[in-house]
C-alpha positions as CSV (number, residue, x, y, z in Angstrom):
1,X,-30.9,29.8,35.8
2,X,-28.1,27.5,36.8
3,X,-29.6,25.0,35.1
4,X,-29.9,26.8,31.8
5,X,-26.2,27.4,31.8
6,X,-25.4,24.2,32.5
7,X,-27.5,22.9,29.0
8,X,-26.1,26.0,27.4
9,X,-22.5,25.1,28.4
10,X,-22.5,21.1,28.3
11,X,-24.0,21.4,24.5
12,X,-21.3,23.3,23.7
13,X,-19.1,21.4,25.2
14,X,-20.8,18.1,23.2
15,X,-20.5,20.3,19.6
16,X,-17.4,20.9,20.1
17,X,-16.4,17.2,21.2
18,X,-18.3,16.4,17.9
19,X,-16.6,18.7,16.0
20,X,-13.3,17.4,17.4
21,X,-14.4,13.7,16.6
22,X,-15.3,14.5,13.0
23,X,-12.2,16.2,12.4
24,X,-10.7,13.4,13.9
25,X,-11.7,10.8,11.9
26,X,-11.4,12.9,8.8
27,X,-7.6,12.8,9.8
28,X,-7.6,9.8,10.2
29,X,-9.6,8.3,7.1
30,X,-7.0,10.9,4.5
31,X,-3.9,9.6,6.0
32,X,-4.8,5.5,6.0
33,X,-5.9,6.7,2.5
34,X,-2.4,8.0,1.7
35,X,-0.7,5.2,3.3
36,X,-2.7,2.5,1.6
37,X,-1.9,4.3,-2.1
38,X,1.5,4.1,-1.2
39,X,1.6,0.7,0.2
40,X,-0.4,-0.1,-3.5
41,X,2.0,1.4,-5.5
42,X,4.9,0.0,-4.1
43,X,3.6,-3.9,-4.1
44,X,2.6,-2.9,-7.6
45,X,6.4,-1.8,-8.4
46,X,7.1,-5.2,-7.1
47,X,5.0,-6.7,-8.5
48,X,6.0,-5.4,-11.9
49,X,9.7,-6.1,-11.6
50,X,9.2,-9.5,-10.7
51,X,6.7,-10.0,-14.2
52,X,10.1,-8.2,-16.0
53,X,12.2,-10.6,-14.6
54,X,10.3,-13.2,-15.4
55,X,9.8,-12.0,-18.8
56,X,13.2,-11.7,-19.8
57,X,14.3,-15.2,-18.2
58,X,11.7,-16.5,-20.4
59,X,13.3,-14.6,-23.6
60,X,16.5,-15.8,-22.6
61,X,15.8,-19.5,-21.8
62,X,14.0,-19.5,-25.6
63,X,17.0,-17.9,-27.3
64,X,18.8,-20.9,-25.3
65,X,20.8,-18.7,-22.7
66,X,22.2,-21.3,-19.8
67,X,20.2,-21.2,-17.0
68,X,23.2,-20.4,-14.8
69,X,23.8,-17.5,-16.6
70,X,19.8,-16.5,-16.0
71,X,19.6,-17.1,-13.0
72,X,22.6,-14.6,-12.5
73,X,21.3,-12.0,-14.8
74,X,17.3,-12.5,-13.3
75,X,18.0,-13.3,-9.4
76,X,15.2,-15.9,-10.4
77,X,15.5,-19.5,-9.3
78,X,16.5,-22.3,-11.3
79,X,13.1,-23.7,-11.0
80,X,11.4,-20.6,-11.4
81,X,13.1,-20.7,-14.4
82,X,12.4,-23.6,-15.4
83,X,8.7,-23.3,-14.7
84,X,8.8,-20.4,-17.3
């Protein structure tokens, strides 16, 4: 009888460690998720400011802005600039 218990009581005891892990990882899995979308979109915002930047240095250097006056307007280097 004692042993029947024990089966009884350490499968419950392994369901429910189970059930703990799965819900664990389920945690786990939606907030990396979360945190990886926002990691994404802010190295795409990045991303995207530094293409504008570049963009508009390259609008200015054809319209023949200085390149002093660029790299003021941009925060771009001189030889980024240059490069463009």
């Amino acid at each position: 009888m004692c042993e029947v218990i024990d089966i009884m009581l350490s499968k419950g005891w392994q369901e429910a460690i189970d059930s703990g892990m799965q819900q664990g990882m389920q945690k786990g899995l939606e907030e990396g998720m979360q945190k990886g979308l926002e990691e994404g979109r802010q190295e795409g915002i990045v991303t995207g400011v530094e293409l504008e930047k570049k963009n508009i240095a390259q609008s200015m250097k054809k319209k023949g802005f200085d390149i002093s006056l660029i790299m003021e307007l941009t925060g771009l280097t001189k030889e980024k600039i240059l490069s463009l």
